[in-house]
Structure formats: C-alpha cells, structure tokens
Kinemage of the C-alpha trace (Angstrom):
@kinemage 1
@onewidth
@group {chain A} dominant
@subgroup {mainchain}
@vectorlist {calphas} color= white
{ca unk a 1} P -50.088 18.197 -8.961
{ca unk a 2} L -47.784 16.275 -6.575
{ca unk a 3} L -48.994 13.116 -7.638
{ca unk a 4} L -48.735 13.924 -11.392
{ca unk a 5} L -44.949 14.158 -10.642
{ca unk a 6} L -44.670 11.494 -9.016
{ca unk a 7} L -46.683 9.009 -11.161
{ca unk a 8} L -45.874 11.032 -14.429
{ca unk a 9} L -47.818 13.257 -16.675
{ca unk a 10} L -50.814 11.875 -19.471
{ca unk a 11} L -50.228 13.163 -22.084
{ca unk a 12} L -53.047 13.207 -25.192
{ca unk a 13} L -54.286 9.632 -25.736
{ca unk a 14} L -53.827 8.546 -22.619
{ca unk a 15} L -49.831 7.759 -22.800
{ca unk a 16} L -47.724 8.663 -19.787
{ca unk a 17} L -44.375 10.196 -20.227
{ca unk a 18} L -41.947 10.757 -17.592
{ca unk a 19} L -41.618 14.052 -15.657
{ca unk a 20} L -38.971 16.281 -16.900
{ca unk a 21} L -36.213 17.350 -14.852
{ca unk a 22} L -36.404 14.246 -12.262
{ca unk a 23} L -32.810 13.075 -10.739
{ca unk a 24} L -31.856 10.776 -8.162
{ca unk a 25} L -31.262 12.095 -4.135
{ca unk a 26} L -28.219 13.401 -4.694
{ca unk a 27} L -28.718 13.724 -0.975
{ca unk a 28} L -27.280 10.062 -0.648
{ca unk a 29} L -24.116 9.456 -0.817
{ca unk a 30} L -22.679 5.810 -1.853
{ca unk a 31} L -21.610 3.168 0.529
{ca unk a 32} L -18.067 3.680 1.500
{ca unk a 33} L -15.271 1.221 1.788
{ca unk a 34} L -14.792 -0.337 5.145
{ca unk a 35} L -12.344 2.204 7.146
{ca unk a 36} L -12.946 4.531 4.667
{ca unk a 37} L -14.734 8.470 5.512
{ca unk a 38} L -17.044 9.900 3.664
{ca unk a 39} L -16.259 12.640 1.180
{ca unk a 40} L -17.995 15.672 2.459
{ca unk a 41} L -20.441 16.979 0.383
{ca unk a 42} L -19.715 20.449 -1.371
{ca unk a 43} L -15.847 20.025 -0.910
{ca unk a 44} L -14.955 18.464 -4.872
{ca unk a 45} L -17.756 18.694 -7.017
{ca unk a 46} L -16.447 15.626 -8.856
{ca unk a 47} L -15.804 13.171 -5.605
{ca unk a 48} L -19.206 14.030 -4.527
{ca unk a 49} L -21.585 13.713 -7.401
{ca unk a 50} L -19.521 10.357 -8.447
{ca unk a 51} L -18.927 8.480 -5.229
{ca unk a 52} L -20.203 4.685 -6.914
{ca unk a 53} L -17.305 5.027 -9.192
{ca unk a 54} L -15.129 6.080 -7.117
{ca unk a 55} L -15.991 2.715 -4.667
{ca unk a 56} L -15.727 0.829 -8.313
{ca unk a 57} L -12.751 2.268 -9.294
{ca unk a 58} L -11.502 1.828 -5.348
{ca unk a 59} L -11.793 -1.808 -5.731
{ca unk a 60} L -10.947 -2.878 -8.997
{ca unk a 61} L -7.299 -0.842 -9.052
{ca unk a 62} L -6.762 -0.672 -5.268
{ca unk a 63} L -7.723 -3.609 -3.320
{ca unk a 64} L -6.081 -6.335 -5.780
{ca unk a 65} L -2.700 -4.222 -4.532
{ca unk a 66} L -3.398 -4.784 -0.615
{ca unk a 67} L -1.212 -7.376 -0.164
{ca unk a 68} L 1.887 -6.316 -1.908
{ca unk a 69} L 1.775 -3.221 0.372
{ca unk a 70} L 1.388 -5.034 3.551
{ca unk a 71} L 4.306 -7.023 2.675
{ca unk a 72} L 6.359 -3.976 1.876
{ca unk a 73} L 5.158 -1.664 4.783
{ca unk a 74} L 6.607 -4.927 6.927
{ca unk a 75} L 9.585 -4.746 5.511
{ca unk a 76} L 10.244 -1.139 6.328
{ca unk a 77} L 8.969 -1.249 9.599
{ca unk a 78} L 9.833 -4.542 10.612
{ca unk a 79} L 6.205 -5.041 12.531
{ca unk a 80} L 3.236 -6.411 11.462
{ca unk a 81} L 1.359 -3.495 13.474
{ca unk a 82} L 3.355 -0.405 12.020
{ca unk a 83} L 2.590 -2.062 8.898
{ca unk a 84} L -0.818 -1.846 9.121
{ca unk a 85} L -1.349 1.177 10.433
{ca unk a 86} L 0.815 2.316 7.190
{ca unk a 87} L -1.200 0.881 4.957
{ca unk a 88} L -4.148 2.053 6.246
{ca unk a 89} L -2.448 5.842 6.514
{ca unk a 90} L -1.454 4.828 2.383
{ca unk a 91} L -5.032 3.454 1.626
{ca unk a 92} L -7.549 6.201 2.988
{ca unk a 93} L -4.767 8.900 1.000
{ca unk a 94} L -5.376 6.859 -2.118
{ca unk a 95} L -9.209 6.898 -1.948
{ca unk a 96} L -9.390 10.290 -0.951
{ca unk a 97} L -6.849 11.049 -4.458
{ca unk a 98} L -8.401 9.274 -6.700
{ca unk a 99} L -9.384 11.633 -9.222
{ca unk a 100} L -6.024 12.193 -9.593
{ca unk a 101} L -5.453 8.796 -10.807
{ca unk a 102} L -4.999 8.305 -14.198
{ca unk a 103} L -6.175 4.313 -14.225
{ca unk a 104} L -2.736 3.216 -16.002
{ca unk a 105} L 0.419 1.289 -12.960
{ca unk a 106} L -1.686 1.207 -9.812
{ca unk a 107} L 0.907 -0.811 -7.823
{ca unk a 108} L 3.563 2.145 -8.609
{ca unk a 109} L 1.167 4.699 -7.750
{ca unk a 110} L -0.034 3.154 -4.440
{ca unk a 111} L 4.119 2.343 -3.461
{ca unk a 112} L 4.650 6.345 -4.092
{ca unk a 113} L 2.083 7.284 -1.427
{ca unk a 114} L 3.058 4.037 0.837
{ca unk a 115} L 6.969 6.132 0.663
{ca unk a 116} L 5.551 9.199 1.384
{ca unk a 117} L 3.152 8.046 4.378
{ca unk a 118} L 6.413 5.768 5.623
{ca unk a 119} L 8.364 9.042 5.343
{ca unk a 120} L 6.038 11.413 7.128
{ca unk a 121} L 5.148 8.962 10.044
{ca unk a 122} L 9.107 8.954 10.242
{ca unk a 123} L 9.602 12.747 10.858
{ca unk a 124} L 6.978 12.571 13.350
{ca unk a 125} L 8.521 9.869 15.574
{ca unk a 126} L 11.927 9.549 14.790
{ca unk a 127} L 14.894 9.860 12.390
{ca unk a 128} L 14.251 7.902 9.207
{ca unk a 129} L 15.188 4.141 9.262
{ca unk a 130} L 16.778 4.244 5.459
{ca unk a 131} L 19.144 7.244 6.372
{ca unk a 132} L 22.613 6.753 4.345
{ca unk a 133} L 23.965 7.068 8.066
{ca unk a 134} L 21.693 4.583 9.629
{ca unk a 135} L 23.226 1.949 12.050
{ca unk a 136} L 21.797 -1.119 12.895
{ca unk a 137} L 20.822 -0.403 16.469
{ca unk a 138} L 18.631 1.771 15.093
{ca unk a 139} L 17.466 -0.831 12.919
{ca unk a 140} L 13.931 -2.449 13.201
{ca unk a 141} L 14.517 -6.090 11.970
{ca unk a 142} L 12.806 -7.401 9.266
{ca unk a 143} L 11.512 -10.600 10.888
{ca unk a 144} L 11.497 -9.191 14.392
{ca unk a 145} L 7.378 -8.881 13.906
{ca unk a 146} L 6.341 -7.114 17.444
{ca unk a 147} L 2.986 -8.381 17.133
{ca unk a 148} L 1.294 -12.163 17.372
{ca unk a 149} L 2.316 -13.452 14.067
{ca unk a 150} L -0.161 -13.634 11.134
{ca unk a 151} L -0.267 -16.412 8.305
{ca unk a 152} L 1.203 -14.053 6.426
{ca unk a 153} L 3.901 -13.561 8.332
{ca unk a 154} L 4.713 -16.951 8.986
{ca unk a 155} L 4.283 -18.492 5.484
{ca unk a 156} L 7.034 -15.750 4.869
{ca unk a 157} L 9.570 -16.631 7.455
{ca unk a 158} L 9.117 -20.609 6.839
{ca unk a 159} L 9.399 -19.731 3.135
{ca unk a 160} L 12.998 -17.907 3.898
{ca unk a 161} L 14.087 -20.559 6.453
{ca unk a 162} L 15.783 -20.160 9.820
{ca unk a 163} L 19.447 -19.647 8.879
{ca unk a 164} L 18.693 -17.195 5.916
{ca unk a 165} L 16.727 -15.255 8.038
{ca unk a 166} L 19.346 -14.714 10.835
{ca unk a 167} L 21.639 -14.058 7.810
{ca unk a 168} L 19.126 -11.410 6.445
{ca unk a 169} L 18.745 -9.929 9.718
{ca unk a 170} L 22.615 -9.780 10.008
{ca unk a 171} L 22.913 -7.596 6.939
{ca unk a 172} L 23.417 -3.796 6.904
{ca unk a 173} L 19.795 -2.730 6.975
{ca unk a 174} L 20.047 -0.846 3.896
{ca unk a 175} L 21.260 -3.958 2.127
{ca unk a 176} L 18.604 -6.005 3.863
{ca unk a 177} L 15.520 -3.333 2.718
{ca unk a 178} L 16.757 -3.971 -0.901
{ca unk a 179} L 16.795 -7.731 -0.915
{ca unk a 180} L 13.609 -8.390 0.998
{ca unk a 181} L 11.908 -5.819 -0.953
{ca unk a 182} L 12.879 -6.923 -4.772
{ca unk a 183} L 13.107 -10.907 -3.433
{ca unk a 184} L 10.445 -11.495 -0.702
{ca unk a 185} L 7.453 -8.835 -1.713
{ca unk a 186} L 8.052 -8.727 -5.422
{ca unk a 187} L 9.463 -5.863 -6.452
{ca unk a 188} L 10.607 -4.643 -9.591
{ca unk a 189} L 14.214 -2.650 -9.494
{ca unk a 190} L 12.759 0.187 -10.558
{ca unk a 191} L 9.532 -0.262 -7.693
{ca unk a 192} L 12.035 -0.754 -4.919
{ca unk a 193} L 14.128 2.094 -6.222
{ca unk a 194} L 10.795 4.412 -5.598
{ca unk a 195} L 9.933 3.263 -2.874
{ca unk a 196} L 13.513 3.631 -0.978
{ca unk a 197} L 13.820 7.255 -3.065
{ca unk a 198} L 17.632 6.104 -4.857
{ca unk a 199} L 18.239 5.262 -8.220
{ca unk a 200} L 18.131 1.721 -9.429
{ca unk a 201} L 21.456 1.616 -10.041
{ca unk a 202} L 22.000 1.664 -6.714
{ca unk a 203} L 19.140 -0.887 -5.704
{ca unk a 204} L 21.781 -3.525 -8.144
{ca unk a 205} L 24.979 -2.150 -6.063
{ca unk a 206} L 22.944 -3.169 -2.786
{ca unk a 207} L 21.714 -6.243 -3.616
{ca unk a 208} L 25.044 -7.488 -5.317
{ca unk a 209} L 26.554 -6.710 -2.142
{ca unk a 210} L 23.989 -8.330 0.189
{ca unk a 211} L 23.779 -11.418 -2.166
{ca unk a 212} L 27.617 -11.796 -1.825
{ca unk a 213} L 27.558 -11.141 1.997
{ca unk a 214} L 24.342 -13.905 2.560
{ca unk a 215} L 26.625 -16.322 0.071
{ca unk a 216} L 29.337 -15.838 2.877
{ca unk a 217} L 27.558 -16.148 5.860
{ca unk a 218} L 25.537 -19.114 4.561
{ca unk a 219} L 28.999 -20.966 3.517
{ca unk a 220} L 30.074 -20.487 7.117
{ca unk a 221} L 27.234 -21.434 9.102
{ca unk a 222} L 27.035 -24.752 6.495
{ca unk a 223} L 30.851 -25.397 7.361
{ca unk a 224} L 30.427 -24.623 11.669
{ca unk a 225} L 26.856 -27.281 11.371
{ca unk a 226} L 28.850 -29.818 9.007
C-alpha cells in the first residue's frame, strides 16, 4: 500500500492517477535571507505556510531600498557602524512585518520603521539627537564616520567637497539633518519630514535657513582663500 502512494494508484486500464490528498513537507521551511531568523513555525499561520513569497516579496520591494537607508541611517548617526547596525535593526523588523505590507511606497514604509528603530535605540542609550533643544556638542557629525571609511562613504564626501563639508558640519544639526537628508540621500520633503517626525513645512523653513547660512559661510571662506 505504501508504494501505491508513493508511485500512484492504477486505475482501470492501466492509467495511473495521482494520489489524493498529497502536499509538499510543510515541514521545510524556505531559505531565509542572509541575517535574517526563521519564522517559527505555528506562531502566524500565514508567515509560515508562505515563507517563498515572503523571501520574493523580501527582495523585490526591500532590497532595491538598501542603499537609500544606509545613507540615511548615516546621516542620523553620523557613523558608518551605527548605521548599519540600524539598518539591520530596520531590515529584520521589515521582514518579520511583511504581511502587513500592502506592496504600494516601499521606500516610505521602510523610512517609517528606520525612524522608529533610530528612535528606540535612542531612548535606550541616550537623549535623542533631533531634540528641538539639541546642541551641537551633543551632535554626532555627519561626516565624522567613526569607522574605516567605505566607498560609499567616500564617493559621498568627495562628491560634497572639503569646504562644503566643514560648512555642513558647522550648521545647527537640525539644519544639517534636513539638508543632507533631502540633498545627499535623496529625499523627498515629505520623506525627510517622516523620517525627522515634523511637518514639511518645517523641513522648507530648515533648509532655507541652512542654504542661506552654507551661502554665507562659503562666500567667506572664498573671500579669506582669494
């Protein structure tokens, strides 16, 4: 009888038809993302019975978007290792809340969990960088990566050159987070806006301001090198 399941029952004339009832080993569970745990079995019925789409669905909305969040974790940390273990903290929360992903603005979705990640690793260690009443010596700087540089980082500092960055750096960080965010990763208004938690009317007050205060400090340096 064992074999008739496994080869398949004869029916009259000789024809074979397949054995009713017969599923894959829903024992095995699909390959996982590099980094990434396993789902455990039995916890959500529809993470566990669906875990190949879940990897598909991983890395056609999520990995294209790795990038723009490393560039953005940098800029709020100011370190190329805080930035990574951000993202990391922002991808394995994504893959674990998947199904509650509706498919449609992946990049806004993944900066709202980058925020909240940044926010929560901030209550554990310290006071939040982006407080209204933040002062620079609390202030990570943008380019002062505490790690060996990556290509990354250094195709973005030769890209900003060496007297806009000490003007950047100069800037009230809040003004700073705003410009490199919208100008150096990308952003949209409305993206940074999320991701800093104020409205984007207030992302356009910042960056008018730092524009005008980089437009200063430029025009002096250029006049004390002239």
């Amino acid at each position: 009888m064992t074999d008739g399941w496994r080869s398949g029952h004869k029916e009259a004339g000789g024809r074979e038809r397949s054995p009713e009832g017969r599923r894959p080993d829903v024992g095995k569970q699909a390959p996982q993302p590099p980094g990434f745990p396993a789902v455990t079995p039995g916890l959500n019925d529809a993470a566990t019975t669906n875990q190949a789409a879940r990897t598909r669905a991983f890395a056609q909305h999520i990995e294209p978007e790795i990038h723009v969040l490393l560039r953005v974790a940098r800029t709020l940390t100011g370190s190329w290792a805080d930035a990574e273990d951000l993202v990391q903290d922002t991808l394995i929360r994504a893959y674990r809340g998947l199904e509650s992903f509706d498919g449609a603005h992946p990049r806004a979705w993944l900066l709202t969990i980058l925020r909240n990640a940044n926010m929560n690793s901030h209550r554990r260690r310290r006071p939040d960088l982006l407080d209204a009443d933040d002062s620079p010596e609390r202030h990570k700087p943008a380019f002062g990566a505490t790690t060996t540089p990556s290509p990354e980082q250094i195709v973005t500092e030769r890209e900003l050159g060496d007297d806009l960055q000490r003007a950047v750096a100069a800037l009230d960080p809040k003004f700073a987070t705003v410009l490199l965010l919208v100008y150096v990763d990308d952003l949209t208004y409305s993206e940074a806006a999320d991701i800093l938690g104020i409205a984007v009317g207030t992302v356009t007050s910042r960056l008018s301001r730092a524009r005008k205060r980089l437009r200063h400090d430029l025009n002096v340096n250029a006049r004390r090198s002239s």
